[in-house]
C-alpha positions, 0 to 999 in steps of 0.5 A, a space after each residue: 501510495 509506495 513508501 520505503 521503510 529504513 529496512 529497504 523495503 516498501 510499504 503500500 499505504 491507502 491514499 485515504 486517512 483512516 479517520 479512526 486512527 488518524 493514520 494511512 491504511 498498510 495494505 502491505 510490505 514487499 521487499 521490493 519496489 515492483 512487488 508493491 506496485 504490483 499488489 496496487 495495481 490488484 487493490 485497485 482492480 479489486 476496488 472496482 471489481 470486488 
């Protein structure tokens, strides 16, 4: 999941809670929008074909 920052960039999160810490994972902070939905699209291909 995509979330902005306050900065104006965005932050690709896990859609799984770290049950250790309670919070989202941060897979990543782009600059813009299409940078890390980019990066989603290679975690998940990399989920399947690791």
């Amino acid at each position: 999941m995509i979330r902005k920052l306050a900065n104006g960039g965005y932050r690709l999160y896990s859609r799984k809670v770290n049950p250790r810490t309670g919070r989202r994972r941060n897979l990543g902070t782009f600059r813009t929008r299409a940078g890390a939905e980019k990066h989603e699209r290679a975690v998940q291909f990399f989920k399947r074909h690791g």
